[in-house]
Phi, psi and omega in degrees: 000304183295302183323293192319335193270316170298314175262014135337268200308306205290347153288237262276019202224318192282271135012276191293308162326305158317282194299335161292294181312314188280351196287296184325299196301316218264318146326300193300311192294281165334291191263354170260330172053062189237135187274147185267330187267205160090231170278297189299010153276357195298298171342286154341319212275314187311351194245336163285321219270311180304308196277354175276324184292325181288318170265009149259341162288353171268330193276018166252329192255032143250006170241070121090022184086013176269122162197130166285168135347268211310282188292347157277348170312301199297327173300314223265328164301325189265000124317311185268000171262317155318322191280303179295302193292339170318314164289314174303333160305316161299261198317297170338264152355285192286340159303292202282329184273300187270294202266356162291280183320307183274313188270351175070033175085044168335266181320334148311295208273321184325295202290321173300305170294311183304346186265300168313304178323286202325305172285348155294305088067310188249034182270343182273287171005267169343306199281339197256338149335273197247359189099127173285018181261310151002293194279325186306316186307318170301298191286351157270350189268336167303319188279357176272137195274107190302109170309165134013286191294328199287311185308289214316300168307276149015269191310329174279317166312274200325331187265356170296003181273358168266022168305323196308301167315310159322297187300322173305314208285311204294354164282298208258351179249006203276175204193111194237123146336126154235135189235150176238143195238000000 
């Protein structure tokens, strides 16, 4: 029952995360003509951190305002693992399907050259720091072109990085009974 109550919430919070995240990208890509990946993922982490706290906070105030650690973790991790992978999937698919076939990998070479920009930029830094041959090894790693499976991956990590977040909230929303006998 309590499982069942958890991937409740965390699908449909999860989900509706996903489909905001793809809608942002696809702004970024189209109307902006911004690689959806990269740096111009930031977005996406904020839009996850917004639907885990709305779905530990709806699955608390539908268990009577009771929620452990353990089940807002547990909400709040499988929204944002459900999200990321929905999305990554979404990105996979569209890299492989839609913008490999017509664009010649757009969105990709979008996301390399902005990664190229980025390391020119810090290159004087970069060069008094560490060397310039450092950098050069930085700026070819820059310059290889990331697959499908590589976004899909990227995006399901990368996004594990709001557990930090997950743990404050499910910390700050947990809510327990107490009976005195």
């Amino acid at each position: 029952m309590l499982k069942n109550k958890i991937l409740k919430y965390s699908i449909t919070y999860g989900a509706i995360a996903a489909a905001v995240c793809i809608i942002i990208a696809l702004i970024q890509y189209y109307g902006l003509d911004k690689s959806p990946f990269g740096r111009y993922k930031i977005p996406a982490f904020g839009i996850n951190i917004i639907f885990v706290i709305v779905a530990v906070w709806v699955y608390r105030a539908n268990n009577l305002g009771v929620l452990t650690f353990t089940e807002g973790f547990s909400v709040g991790f499988m929204t944002n693992l459900i999200a990321a992978l929905i999305t990554g999937i979404v990105y996979f698919i569209f890299i492989q399907l839609i913008d490999k076939p017509y664009g010649n990998n757009h969105a990709i070479m979008l996301w390399v050259q902005e990664n190229i920009k980025g390391i020119e930029k810090i290159k004087e830094t970069h060069v008094k720091n560490f060397g310039l041959q450092e950098y050069e090894i930085l700026l070819q790693q820059a310059k290889e072109v990331p697959t499908a499976l590589y976004v899909f991956l990227d995006e399901v990590v990368k996004k594990q990085l709001v557990i930090v977040a997950i743990t404050i909230i499910s910390i700050i929303f947990r809510r327990h009974t107490f009976t005195i006998s």
